[in-house]
C-alpha positions as CSV (number, residue, x, y, z in Angstrom):
1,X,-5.5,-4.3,-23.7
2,X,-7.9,-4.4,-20.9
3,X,-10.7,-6.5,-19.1
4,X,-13.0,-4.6,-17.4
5,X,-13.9,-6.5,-14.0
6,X,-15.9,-4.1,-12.3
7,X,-16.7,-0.3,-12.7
8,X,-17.2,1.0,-9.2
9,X,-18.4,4.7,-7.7
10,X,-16.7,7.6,-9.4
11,X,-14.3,7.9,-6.9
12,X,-10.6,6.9,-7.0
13,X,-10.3,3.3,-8.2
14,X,-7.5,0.6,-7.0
15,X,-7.4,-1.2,-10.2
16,X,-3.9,-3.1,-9.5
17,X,-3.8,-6.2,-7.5
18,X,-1.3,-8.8,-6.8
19,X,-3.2,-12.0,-6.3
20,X,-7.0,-12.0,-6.6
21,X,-6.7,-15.5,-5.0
22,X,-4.7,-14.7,-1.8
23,X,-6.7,-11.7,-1.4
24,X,-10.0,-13.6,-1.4
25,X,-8.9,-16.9,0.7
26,X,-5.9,-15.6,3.3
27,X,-5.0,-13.0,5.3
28,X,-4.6,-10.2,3.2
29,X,-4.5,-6.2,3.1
30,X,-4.6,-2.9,1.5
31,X,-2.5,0.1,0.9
32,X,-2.0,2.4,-1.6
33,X,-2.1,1.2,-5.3
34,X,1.6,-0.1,-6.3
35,X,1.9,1.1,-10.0
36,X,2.4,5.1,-8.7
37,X,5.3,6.5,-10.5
38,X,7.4,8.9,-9.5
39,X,7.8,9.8,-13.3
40,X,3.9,10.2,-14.1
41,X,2.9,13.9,-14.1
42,X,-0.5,13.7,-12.6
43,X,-0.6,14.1,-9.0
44,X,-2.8,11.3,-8.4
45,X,-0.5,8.9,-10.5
46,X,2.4,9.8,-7.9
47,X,3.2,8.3,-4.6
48,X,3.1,10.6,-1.7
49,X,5.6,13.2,-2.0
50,X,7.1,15.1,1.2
51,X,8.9,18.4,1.4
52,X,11.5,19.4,4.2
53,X,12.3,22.7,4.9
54,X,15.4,22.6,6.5
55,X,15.4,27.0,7.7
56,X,12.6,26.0,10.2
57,X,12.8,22.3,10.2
58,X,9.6,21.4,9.3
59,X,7.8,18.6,7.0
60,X,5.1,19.0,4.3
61,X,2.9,16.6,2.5
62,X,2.3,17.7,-1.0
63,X,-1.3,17.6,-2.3
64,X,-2.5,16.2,1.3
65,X,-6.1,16.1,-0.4
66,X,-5.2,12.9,-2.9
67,X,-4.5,11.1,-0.3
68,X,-7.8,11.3,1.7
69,X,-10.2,10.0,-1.4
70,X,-12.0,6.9,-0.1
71,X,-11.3,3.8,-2.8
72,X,-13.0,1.2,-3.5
73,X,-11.6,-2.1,-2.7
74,X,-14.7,-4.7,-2.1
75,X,-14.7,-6.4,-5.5
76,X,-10.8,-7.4,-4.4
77,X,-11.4,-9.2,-1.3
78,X,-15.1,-10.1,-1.3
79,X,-15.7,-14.2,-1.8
80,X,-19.0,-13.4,-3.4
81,X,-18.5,-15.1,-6.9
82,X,-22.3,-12.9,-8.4
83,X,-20.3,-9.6,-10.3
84,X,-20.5,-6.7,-9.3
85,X,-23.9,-6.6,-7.3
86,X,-22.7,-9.2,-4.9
87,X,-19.7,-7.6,-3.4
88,X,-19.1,-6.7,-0.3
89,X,-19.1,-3.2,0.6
90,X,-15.6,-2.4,1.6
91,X,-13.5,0.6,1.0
92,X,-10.1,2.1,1.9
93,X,-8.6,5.7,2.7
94,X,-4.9,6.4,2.6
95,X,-5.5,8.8,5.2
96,X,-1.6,9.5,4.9
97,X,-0.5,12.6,7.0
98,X,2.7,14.7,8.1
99,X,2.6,15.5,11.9
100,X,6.0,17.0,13.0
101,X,8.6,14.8,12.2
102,X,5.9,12.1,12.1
103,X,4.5,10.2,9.0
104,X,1.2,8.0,8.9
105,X,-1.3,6.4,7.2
106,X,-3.9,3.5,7.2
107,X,-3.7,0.1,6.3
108,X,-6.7,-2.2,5.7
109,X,-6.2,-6.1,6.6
110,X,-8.8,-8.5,5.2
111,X,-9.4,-11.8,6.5
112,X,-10.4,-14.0,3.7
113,X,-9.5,-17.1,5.4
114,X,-13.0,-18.6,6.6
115,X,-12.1,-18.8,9.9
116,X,-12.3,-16.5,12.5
117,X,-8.7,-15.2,13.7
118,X,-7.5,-15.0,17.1
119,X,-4.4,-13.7,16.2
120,X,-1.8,-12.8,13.0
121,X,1.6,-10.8,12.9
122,X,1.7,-8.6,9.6
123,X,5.6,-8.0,9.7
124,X,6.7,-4.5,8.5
125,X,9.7,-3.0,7.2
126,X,10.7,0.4,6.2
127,X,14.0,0.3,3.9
128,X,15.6,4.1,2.9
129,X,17.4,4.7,-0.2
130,X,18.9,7.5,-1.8
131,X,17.9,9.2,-5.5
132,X,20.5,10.1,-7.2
133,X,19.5,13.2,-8.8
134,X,22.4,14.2,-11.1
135,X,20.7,11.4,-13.8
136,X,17.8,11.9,-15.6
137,X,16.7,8.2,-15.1
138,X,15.6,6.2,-11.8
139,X,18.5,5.5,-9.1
140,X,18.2,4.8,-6.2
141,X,20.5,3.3,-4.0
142,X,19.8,1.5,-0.9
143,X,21.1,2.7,2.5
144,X,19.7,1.3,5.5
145,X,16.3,0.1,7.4
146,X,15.0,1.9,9.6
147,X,12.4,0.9,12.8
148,X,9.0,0.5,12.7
149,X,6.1,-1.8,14.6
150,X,4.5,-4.5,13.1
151,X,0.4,-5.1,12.9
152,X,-0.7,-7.1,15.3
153,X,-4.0,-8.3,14.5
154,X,-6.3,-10.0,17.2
155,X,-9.6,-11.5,17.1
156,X,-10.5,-10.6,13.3
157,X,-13.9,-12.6,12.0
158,X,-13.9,-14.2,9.2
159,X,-14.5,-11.9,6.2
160,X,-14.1,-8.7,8.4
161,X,-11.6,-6.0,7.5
162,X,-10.1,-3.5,9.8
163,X,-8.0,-0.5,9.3
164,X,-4.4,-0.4,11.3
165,X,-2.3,2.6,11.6
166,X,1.2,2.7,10.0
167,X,3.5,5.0,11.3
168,X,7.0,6.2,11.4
169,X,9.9,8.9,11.7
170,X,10.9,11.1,8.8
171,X,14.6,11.2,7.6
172,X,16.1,14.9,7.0
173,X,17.3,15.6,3.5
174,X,20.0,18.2,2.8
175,X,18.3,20.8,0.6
176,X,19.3,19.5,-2.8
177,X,18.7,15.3,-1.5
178,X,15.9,13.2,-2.3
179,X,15.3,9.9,-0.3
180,X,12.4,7.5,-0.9
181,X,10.8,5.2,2.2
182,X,9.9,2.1,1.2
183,X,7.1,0.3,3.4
184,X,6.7,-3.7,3.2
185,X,3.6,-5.0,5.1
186,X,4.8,-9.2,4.8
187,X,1.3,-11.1,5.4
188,X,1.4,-13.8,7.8
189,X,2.6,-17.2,6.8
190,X,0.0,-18.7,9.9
191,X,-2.6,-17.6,12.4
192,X,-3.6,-19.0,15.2
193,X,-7.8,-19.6,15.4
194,X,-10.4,-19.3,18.4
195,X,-9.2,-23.0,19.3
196,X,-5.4,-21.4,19.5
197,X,-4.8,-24.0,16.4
198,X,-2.2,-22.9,13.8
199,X,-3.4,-21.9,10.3
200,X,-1.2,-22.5,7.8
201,X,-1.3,-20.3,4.6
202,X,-0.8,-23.3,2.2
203,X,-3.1,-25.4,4.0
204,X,-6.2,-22.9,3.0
205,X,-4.8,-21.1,0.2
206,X,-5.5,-24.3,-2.1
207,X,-6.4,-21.8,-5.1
208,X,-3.4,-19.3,-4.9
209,X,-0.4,-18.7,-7.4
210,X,2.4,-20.8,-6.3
211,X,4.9,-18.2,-7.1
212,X,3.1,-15.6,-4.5
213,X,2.6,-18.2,-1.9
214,X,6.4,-17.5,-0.1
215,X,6.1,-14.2,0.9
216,X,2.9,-11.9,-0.3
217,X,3.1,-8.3,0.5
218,X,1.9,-5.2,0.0
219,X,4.7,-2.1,-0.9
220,X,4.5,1.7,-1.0
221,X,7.3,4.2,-1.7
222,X,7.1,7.8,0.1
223,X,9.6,10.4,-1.5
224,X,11.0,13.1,0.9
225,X,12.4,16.2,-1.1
226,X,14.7,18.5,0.3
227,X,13.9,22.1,-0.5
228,X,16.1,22.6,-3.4
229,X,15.9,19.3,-4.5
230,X,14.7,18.8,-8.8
231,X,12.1,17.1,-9.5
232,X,12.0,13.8,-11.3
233,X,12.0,13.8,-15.0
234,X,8.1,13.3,-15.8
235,X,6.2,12.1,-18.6
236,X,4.5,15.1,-20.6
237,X,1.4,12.7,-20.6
238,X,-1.0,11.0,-17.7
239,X,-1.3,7.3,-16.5
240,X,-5.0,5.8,-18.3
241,X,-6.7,5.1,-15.3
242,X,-9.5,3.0,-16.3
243,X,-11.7,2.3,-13.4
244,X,-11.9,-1.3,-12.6
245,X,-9.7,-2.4,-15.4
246,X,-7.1,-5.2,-14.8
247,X,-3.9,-4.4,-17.4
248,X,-2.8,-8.1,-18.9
């Protein structure tokens, strides 16, 4: 069953969200959609999948152009209560890309707080674990984090949204190994304002679910295939995407 919310552009469509609520009234953000599947069979229902070609030791990003389509992501962060003519016009691209031993992409922060933000940490982690491909189910077992920077966000208006870059170094599979990178963007607990006064999420967040209020974050999973490496078992049939619908 489905309630339609909004039907944006015809473009690709972020239908999944966490918390409407912390979205609209903290300091939030925006990555990639969370419900890919590494089992779906549609490209575009997939997280980002990367190839390594261990002869000349080299990375590729399979089906680079999926993840440049610009999504729409207004009607999830915009206060405006007036559906859908009201919302704000924000969108979001992936932009994810393969440079070397280099991966990338774009993350979108939001303040919805109502006050202007001299400054916020979004803490990042990156965890590696290892797909054990002999099954023909999900398993993946953790190994280890691995370095990467945090967003530091300074002097963000209230309402404004600005795209941070996301970046990191790629693990080398053995031809038949499959890893998967796991990126956690943590959204601060607290900013500090233009008066340097400490904002505290549960002092502003008065409307948000209790059970998200700990630790919100946004996740996405990158898969790095060594050459030889099978594929994941897929579904014979695709996701139904139905833009601007909200599964209950």
């Amino acid at each position: 069953m489905y309630v339609i919310l909004f039907v944006p552009p015809p473009v690709q469509s972020a239908y999944y969200y966490m918390d409407e609520e912390m979205m609209q009234q903290w300091m939030g953000g925006y990555s990639l959609p969370e419900d890919l599947s590494v089992t779906w069979s549609a490209p575009e229902d997939r997280p980002p999948e990367i190839v390594y070609f261990s002869d000349n030791d080299t990375f590729q990003l399979r089906n680079p152009e999926i993840w440049q389509k610009p999504v729409y992501i207004g009607y999830r962060m915009s206060k405006k209560d007036i559906r859908p003519r009201e919302y704000d016009d924000i969108w979001y691209n992936a932009n994810v890309s393969v440079e070397g031993n280099r991966l990338s992409y774009d993350y979108t922060v939001y303040n919805g707080a109502g006050i202007d933000c001299r400054h916020a940490v979004y803490n990042v982690t990156l965890s590696v674990s290892k797909v054990n491909t002999s099954v023909k189910y999900i398993d993946e077992e953790f190994i280890a984090y691995l370095p990467v920077e945090d967003i530091e966000v300074n002097n963000l208006a209230a309402a404004e949204s600005r795209k941070y870059r996301i970046n990191a170094d790629l693990i080398k599979p053995e031809k038949d190994e499959i890893y998967k990178l796991t990126f956690t963007v943590n959204w601060p607990g607290y900013f500090t304002d233009y008066k340097n006064k400490k904002r505290l999420r549960e002092d502003i967040c008065t409307k948000c679910n209790p059970h998200n209020m700990n630790q919100p974050s946004s996740n996405i999973g990158f898969y790095i295939y060594g050459e030889d490496a099978p594929s994941y078992p897929q579904r014979t049939y695709t996701k139904e995407r139905t833009q601007g619908a909200v599964p209950i």
